[in-house]
Backbone as CSV, one residue per row, in Angstrom:
resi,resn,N_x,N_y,N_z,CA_x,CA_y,CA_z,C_x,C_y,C_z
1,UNK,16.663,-3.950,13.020,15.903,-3.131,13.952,14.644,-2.620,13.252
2,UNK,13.170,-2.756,13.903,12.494,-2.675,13.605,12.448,-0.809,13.444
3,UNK,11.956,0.115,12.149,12.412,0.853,11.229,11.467,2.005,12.686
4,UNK,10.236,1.453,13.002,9.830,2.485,13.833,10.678,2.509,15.644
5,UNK,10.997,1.515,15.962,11.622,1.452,16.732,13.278,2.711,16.862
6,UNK,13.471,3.074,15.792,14.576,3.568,15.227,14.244,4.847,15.196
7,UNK,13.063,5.299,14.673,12.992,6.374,14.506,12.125,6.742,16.108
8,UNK,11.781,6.352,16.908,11.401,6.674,18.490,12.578,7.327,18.739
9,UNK,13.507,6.844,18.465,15.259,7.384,18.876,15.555,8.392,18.801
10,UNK,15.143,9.059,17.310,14.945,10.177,16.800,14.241,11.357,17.032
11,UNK,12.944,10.875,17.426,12.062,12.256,17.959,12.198,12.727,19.407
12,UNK,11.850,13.398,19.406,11.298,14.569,21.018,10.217,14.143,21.527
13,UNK,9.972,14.124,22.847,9.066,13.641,23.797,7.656,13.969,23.138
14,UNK,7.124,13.267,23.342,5.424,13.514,22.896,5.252,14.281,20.834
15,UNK,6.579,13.520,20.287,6.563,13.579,19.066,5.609,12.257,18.517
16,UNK,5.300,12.819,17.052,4.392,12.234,16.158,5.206,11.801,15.161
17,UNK,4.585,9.903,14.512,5.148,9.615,14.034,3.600,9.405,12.413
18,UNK,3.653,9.758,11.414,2.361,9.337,10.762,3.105,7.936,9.581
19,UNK,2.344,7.142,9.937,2.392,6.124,8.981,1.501,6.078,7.563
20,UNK,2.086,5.325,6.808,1.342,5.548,5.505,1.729,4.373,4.761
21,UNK,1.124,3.247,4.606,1.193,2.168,3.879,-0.111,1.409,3.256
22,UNK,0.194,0.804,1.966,-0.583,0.159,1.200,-0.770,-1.404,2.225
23,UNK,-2.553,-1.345,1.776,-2.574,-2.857,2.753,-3.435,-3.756,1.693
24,UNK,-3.560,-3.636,0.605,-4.288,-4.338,-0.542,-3.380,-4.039,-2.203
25,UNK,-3.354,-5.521,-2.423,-2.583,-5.118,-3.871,-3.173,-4.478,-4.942
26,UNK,-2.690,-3.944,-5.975,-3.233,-2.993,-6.505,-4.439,-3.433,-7.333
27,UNK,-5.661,-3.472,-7.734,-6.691,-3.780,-8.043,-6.624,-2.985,-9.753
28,UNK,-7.026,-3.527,-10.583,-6.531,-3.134,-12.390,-8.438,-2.683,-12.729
29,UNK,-8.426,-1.107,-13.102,-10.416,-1.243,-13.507,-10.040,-0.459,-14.232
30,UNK,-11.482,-0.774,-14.724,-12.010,-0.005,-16.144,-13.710,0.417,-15.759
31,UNK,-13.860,0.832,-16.975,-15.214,1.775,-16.954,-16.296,0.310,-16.622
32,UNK,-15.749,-0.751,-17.443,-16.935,-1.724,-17.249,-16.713,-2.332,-16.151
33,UNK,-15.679,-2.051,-15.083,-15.639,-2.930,-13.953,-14.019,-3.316,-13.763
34,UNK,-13.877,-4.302,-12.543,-12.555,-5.205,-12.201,-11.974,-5.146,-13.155
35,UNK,-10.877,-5.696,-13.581,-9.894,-6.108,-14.925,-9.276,-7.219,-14.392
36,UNK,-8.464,-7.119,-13.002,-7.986,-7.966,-12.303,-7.244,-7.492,-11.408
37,UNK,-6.305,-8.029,-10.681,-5.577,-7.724,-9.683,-3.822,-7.929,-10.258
38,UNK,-3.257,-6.948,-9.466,-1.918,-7.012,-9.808,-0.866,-7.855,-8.617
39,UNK,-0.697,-8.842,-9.366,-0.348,-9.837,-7.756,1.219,-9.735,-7.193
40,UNK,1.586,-9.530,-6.097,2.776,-8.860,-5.847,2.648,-10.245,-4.486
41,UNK,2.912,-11.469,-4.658,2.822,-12.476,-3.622,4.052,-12.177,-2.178
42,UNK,4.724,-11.846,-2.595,6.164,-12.076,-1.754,5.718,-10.461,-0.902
43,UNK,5.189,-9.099,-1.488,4.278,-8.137,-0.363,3.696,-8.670,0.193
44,UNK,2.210,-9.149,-0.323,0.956,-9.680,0.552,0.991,-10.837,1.648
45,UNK,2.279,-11.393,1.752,2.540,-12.642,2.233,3.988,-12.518,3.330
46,UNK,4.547,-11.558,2.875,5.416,-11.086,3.701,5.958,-9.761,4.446
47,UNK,6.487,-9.053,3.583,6.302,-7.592,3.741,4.804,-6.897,4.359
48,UNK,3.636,-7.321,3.786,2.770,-6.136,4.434,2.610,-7.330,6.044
49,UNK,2.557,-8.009,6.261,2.390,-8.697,7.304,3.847,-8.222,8.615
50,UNK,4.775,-8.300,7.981,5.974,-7.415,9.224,5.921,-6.337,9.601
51,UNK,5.265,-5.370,8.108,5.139,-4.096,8.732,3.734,-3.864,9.389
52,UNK,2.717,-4.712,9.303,1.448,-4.570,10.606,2.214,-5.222,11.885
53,UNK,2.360,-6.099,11.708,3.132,-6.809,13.346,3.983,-5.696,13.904
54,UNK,5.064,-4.721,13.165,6.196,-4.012,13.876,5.420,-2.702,14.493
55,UNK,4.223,-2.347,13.878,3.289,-1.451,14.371,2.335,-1.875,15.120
56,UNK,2.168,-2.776,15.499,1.148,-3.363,17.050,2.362,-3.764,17.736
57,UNK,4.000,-3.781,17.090,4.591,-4.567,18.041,4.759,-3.584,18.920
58,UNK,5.245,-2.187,18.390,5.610,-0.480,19.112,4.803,-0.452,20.003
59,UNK,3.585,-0.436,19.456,2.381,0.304,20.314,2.157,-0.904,21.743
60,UNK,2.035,-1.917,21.586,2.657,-3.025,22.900,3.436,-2.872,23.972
61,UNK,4.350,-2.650,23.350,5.440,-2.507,24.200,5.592,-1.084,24.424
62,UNK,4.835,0.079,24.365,4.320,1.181,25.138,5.539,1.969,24.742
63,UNK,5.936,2.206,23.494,7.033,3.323,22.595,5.909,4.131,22.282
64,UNK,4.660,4.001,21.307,3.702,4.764,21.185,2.501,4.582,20.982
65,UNK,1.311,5.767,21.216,-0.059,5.444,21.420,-0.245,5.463,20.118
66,UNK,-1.119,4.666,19.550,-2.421,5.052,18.323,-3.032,6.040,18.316
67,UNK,-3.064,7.512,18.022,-4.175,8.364,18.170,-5.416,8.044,17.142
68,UNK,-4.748,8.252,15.932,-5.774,7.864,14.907,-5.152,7.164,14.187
69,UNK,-6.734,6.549,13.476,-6.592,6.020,12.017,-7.581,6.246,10.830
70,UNK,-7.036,6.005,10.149,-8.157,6.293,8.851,-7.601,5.325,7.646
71,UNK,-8.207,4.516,6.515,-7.663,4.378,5.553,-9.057,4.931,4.229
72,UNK,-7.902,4.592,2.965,-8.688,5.392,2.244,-8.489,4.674,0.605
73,UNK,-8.666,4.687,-0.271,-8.140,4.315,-1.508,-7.648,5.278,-2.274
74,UNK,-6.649,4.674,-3.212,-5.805,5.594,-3.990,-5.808,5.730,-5.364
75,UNK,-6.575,5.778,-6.393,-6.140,6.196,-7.674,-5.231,6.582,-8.367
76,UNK,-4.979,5.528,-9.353,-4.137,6.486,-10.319,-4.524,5.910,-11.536
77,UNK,-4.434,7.032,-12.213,-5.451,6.841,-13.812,-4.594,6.784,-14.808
78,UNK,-4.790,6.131,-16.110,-3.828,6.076,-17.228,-5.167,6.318,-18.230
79,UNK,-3.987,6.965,-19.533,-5.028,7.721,-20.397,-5.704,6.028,-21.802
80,UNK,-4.738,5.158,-21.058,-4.883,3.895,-22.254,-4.244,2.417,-21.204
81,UNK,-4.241,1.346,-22.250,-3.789,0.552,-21.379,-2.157,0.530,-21.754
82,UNK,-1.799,0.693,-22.930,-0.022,1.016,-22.827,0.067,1.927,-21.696
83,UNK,-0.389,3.312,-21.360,0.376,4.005,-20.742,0.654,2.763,-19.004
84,UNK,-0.072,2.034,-18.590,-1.233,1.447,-17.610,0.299,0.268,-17.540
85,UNK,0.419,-0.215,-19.029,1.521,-1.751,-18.751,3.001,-1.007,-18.549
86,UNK,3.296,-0.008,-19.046,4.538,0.755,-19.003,4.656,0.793,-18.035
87,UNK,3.633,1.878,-17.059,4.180,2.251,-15.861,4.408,0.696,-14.843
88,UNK,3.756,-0.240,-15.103,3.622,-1.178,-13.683,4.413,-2.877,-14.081
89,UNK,4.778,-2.295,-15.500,5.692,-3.021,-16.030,6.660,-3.850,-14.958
90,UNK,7.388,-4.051,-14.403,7.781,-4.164,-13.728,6.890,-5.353,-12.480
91,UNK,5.840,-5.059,-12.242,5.010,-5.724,-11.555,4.035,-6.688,-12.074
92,UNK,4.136,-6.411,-13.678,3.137,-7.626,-14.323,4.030,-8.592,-15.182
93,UNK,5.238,-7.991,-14.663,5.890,-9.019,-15.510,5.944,-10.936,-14.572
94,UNK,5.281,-11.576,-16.246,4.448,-13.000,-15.715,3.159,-13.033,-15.853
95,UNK,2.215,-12.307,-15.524,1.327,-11.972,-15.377,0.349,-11.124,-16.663
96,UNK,0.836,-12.590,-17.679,0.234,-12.083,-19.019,-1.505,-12.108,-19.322
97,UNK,-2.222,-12.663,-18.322,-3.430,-13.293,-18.854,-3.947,-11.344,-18.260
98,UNK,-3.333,-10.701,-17.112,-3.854,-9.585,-16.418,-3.536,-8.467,-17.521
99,UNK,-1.898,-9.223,-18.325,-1.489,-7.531,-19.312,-2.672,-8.291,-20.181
100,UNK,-3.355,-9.415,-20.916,-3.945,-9.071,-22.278,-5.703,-8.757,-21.667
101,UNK,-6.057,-8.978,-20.903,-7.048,-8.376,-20.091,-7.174,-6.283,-19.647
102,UNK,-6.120,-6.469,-19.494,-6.163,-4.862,-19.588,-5.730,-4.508,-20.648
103,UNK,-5.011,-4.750,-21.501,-5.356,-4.574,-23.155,-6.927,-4.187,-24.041
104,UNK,-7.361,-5.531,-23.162,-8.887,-5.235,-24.031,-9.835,-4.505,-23.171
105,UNK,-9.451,-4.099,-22.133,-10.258,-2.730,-21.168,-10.346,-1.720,-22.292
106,UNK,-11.971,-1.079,-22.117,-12.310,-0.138,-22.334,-11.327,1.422,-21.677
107,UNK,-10.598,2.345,-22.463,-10.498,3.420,-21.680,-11.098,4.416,-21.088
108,UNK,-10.698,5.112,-20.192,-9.607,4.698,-19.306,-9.634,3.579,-18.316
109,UNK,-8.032,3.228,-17.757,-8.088,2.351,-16.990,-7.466,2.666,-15.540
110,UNK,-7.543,2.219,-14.799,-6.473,3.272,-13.187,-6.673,1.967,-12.310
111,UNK,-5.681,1.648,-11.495,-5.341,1.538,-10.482,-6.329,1.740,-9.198
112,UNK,-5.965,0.963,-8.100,-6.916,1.066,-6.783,-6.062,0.598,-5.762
113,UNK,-5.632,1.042,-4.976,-5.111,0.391,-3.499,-5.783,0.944,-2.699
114,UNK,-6.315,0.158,-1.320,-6.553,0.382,-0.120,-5.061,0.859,0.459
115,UNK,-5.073,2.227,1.202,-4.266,2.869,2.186,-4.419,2.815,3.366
116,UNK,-3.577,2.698,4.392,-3.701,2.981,5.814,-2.827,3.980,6.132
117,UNK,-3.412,4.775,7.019,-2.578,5.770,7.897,-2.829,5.657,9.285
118,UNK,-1.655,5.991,10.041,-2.292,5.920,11.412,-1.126,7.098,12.080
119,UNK,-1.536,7.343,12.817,-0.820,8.776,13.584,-0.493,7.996,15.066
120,UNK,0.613,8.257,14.945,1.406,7.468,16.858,2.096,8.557,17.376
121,UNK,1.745,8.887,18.408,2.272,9.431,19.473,3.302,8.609,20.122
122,UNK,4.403,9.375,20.661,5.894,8.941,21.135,5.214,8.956,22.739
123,UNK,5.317,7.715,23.808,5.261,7.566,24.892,6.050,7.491,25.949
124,UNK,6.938,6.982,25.209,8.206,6.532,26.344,9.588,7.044,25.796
C-alpha cells in the first residue's frame, strides 16, 4: 500500500500531509569546485521514481490537493575528507576513484542534495 495512501486513513478532514524527500544524489564539493557525485543507482532508478509516481498518483485520484511546493538544497559540511568517507561510508563503498578524489579535496568538503517539499491537503 502506497505509504501516503495509508496515512489519508489516518488524518482528519481537511488535514495536512508535508512531504520531504531528496530528488538528486548527493553531489561531493570542495572549495575548488565538484569532487563528484555519490552514486546510489538502485535510489535514482527506482526508489526516487515510486515515490514521485505515488505522489501524483494521490493527488489524481483526488485523496489530496498540492497546496505548495518549494525545493531547496541541503548541506552538510565535514571538517576534512576522513570525517566526509566515515560518515557516507556506507554509500561509497565501490566507489574508490570518488573516495581518492575527495581525499585530495582541498578542506573543507560537504555534501549537496536537491530537496523537495510539498504540502497536500486531505480531500476526500
Amino acid at each position: 500500500m502506497n505509504a501516503l495512501r495509508h496515512v489519508h486513513t489516518l488524518l482528519a478532514p481537511d488535514g495536512v500531509v508535508v512531504d520531504v524527500h531528496p530528488v538528486t544524489e548527493e553531489q561531493v564539493e570542495a572549495r575548488e569546485g565538484v569532487v563528484g557525485t555519490i552514486e546510489e543507482p538502485d535510489w535514482v532508478n527506482v526508489d526516487l521514481p515510486n515515490a514521485e509516481a505515488g505522489v501524483r498518483r494521490v493527488v489524481a485520484e483526488g485523496l489530496y490537493a498540492l497546496e505548495a511546493e518549494t525545493a531547496y538544497d541541503v548541506l552538510q559540511y565535514a571538517d576534512g575528507a576522513e570525517e566526509l568517507i566515515e560518515v557516507r561510508r556506507d554509500l561509497l563503498e565501490g566507489q574508490d576513484v570518488l573516495v581518492a578524489a575527495i581525499r585530495a579535496a582541498q578542506p573543507p568538503v560537504w555534501t549537496r542534495m536537491r530537496v523537495v517539499m510539498r504540502r497536500l491537503r486531505v480531500v476526500a
